[in-house]
N, C-alpha and C positions, 0 to 999 in steps of 0.2 A: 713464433707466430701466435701462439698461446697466449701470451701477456697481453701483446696487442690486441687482440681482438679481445680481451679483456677490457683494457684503457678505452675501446671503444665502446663497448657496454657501458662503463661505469658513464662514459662520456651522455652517452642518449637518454641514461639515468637522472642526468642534472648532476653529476657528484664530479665537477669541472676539477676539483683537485687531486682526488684520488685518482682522475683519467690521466691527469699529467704526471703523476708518480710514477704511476702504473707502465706507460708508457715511456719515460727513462729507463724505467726500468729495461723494459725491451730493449730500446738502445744500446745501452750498457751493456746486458745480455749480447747481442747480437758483436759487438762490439769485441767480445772476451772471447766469442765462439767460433768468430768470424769464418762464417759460414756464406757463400757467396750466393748461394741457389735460395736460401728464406731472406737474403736483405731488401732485393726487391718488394715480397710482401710486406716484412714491416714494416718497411719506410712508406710503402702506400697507406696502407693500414694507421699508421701515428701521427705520420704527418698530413694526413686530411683530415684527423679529430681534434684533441684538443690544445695540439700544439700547433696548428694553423693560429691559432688565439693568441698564443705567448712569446712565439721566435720573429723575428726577426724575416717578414715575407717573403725577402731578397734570397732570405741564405734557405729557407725551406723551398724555395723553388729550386735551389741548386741540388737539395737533394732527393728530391723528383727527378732532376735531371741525370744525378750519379745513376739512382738507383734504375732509370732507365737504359743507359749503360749495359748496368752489369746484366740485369736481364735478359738483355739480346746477347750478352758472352753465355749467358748460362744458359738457354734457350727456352727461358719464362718469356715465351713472346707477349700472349695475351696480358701479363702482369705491368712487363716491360714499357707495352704500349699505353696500357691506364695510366704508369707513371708518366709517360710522353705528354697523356695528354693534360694530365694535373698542372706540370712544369707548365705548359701551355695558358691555360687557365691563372695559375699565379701569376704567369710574368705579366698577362695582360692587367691583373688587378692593383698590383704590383708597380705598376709605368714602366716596364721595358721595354724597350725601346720595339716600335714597330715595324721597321726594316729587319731589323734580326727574327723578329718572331716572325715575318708571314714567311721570312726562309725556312726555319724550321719547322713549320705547320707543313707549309709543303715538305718537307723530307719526311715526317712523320707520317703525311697522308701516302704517301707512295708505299710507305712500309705497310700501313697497314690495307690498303689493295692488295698487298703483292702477300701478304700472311691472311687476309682474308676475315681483318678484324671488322667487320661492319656494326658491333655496334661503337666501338670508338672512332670509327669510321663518321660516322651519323651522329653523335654529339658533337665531333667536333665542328661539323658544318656550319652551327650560326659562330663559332668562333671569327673563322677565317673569315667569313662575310664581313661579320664585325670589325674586323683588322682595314679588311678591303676598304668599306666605307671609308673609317678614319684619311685613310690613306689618300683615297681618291674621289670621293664625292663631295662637292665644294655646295649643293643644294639641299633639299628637303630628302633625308634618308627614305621618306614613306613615300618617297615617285615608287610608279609601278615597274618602273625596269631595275629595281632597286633588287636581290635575290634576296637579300633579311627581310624585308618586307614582303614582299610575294608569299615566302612559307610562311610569316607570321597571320596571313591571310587563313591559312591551312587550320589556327589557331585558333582564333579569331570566332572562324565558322564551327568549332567544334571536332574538326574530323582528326583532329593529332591528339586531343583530351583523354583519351583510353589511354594514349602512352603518356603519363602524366608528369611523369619524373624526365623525360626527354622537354615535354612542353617546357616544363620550370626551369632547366635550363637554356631553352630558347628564349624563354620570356627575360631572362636575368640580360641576355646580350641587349634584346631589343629595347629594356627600357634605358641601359649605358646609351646606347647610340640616339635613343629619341630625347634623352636630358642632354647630352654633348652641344646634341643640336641644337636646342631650345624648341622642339617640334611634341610641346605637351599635349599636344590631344591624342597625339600617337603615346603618349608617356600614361594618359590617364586609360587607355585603353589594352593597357599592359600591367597597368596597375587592377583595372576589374578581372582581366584573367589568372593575377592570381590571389583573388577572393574566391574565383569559381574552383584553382589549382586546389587551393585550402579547404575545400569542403571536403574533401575525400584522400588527401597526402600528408599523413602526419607530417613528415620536413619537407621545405623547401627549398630547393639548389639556392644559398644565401652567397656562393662564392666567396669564402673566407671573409662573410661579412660586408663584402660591399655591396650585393642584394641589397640589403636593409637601405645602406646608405644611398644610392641612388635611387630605390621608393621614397626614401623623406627628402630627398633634396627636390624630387618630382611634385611632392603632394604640398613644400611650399610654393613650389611655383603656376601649381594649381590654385591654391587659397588665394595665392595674389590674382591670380587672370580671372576665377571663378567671384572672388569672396562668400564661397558655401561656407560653410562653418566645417562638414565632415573633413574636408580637407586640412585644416588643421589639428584635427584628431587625428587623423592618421601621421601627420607628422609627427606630434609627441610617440605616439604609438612606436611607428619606427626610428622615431630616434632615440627610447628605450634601447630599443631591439639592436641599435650601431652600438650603444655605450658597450651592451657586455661581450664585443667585438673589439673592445679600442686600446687594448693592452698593447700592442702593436701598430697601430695607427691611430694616435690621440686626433692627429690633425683633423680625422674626418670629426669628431667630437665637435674641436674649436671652431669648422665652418658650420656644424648647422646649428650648432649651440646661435652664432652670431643671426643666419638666418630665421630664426627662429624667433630670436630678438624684436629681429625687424619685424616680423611678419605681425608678432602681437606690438607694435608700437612704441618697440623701447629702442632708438636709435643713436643712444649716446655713445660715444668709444665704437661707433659702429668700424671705424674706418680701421684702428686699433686692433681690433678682434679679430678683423680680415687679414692684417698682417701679422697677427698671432698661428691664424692659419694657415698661412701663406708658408712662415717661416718655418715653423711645423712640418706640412707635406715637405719644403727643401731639405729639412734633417732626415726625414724618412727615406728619402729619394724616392716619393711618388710625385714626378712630374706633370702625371697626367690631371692629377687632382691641385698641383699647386698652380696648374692653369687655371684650372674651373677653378677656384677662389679667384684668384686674377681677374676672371671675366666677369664673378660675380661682385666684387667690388669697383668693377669698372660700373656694372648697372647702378650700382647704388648712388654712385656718385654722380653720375647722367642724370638721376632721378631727382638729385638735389642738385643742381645745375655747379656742380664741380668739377673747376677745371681738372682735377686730379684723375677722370675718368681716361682720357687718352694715356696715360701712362699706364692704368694697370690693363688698358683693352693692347696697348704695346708688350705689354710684358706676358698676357696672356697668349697674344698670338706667337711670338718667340718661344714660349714654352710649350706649343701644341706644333709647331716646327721642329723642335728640339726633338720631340716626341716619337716623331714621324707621322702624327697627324695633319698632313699635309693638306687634306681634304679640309678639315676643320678648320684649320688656320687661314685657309680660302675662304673659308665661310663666313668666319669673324670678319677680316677684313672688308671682305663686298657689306656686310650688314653693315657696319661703323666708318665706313672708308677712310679706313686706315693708311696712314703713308709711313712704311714700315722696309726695314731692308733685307733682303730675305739671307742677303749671305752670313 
């Protein structure tokens, strides 16, 4: 437990390699010692610092999930359940599939009612919303019977900002679901809370980087609806802020590398780029993101009067199907109307 929490020092130091040494190290350690009652911590501990950055999403989600496991054998409930709720967290950023994850959010939630875990009780809240949505809301996520929206309201007006580090991970669900949707004014309004988050919370809930990525995919799609100029600062800005996240997921890179293109006027190879990233998220096995290229290559194409738009707005919807965003592949379709087969 000592290395780790080491690797995580060095990690918040800026010294990204000595945290990853450091933190094999643990492993290793843990590994030789094999001690069942400290694996829980270190694997919370290593695998939310700087090996979040360098493995492999899929397979550090699994071991979230091991070491959730062992904890409830070994009776690190509270421990157990942070890794419950990490595993949770990854598999959404991750594209696992979301029929399996909103079963497991519920068996998770039940455990911690029934052990009396309320604060992972209460982060996990805009998760599950989040899932829910995907799932089942085919309209504008920021309707007011909407329950992510409602507490983002709570946000919004200032009354949840004292808990600051809960707001930043509400904020991270709300602005996935208001980019998914295309519903940027809810995206640009999530994006000024967390300028307000940043004035006083040295980190920001970045969720293994897709944070970053879902603000710059948002602030180009502000540049384009706006044409302010800040909004493309902000995009280079965080799309800085994805690069030293992309060791593990280059794909996010190759889409806003492409977006980005566009946005300043350089639209040659556009379509190339998009199926650079396309192909990319399909080797990573983030589904959820090889749709959004999809859709957002279907825009492009619509925008320059290519027929090639129905194909990738087809292959987006199948892949946010696939997903189990069931919700959103409603949603594309009724925008674009789609003639698609759902089996």
């Amino acid at each position: 437990c000592a290395l780790a929490g080491f690797s995580t020092m060095l990690f918040g130091l800026g010294d990204l390699e000595g945290s990853k040494n450091v933190g094999l190290m643990a492993l290793r350690l843990q590994d030789e010692l094999d001690t069942q009652e400290s694996l829980p911590r270190v694997c919370f501990v290593v695998y939310s610092g700087m090996l979040s950055r360098t493995e492999p999403l899929k397979e550090v989600s699994e071991k979230f999930l091991h070491a959730y496991k062992v904890g409830m054998q070994t009776g690190d409930i509270q421990i157990a359940l942070f890794n419950a709720r990490l595993y949770c967290a990854m598999s959404f950023c991750s594209g696992g599939g979301l029929d399996e994850l909103g079963r497991d959010i519920q068996i998770f939630e039940k455990q911690m009612i029934e052990y009396k875990q309320e604060l992972n009780l209460k982060i996990s809240f805009p998760l599950k919303h989040a899932v829910l949505t995907l799932m089942t809301c085919s309209d504008n996520p920021s309707h007011e019977s909407n329950e992510l929206f409602k507490e983002s309201k709570n946000l919004l007006q200032g009354t949840l900002l004292k808990k600051r580090s809960y707001a930043s991970n509400y904020r991270f669900y709300c602005i996935c679901i208001a980019y998914i949707f295309c519903d940027y004014d809810f995206a640009r309004e999530m994006i000024e809370l967390r300028w307000i988050l940043e004035e006083n919370l040295c980190k920001l809930y970045d969720s293994f980087g897709a944070g970053h990525f879902y603000d710059c995919l948002s602030s180009v799609a502000l540049a384009r609806k706006t044409n302010e100029d800040k909004w493309k600062k902000y995009a280079l800005d965080y799309f800085e802020m994805t690069k030293s996240f992309a060791l593990n997921c280059q794909h996010r890179v190759l889409l806003l590398e492409t977006e980005i293109d566009i946005l300043m006027g350089n639209t040659d190879n556009a379509i190339m780029k998009y199926n650079k990233a396309i192909n990319a998220a399909a080797e990573y096995g983030f589904i959820h993101e090889q749709a959004i290229a999809n859709e957002r290559a279907g825009d492009f194409c619509l925008s320059k009067g290519d027929v090639r738009a129905s194909y990738y707005y087809g292959e987006a919807y199948i892949l946010y199907f696939q997903w189990g965003a069931r919700g959103k592949a409603a949603h594309l379709k009724k925008k674009h109307s789609l003639e698609v087969n759902e089996s």
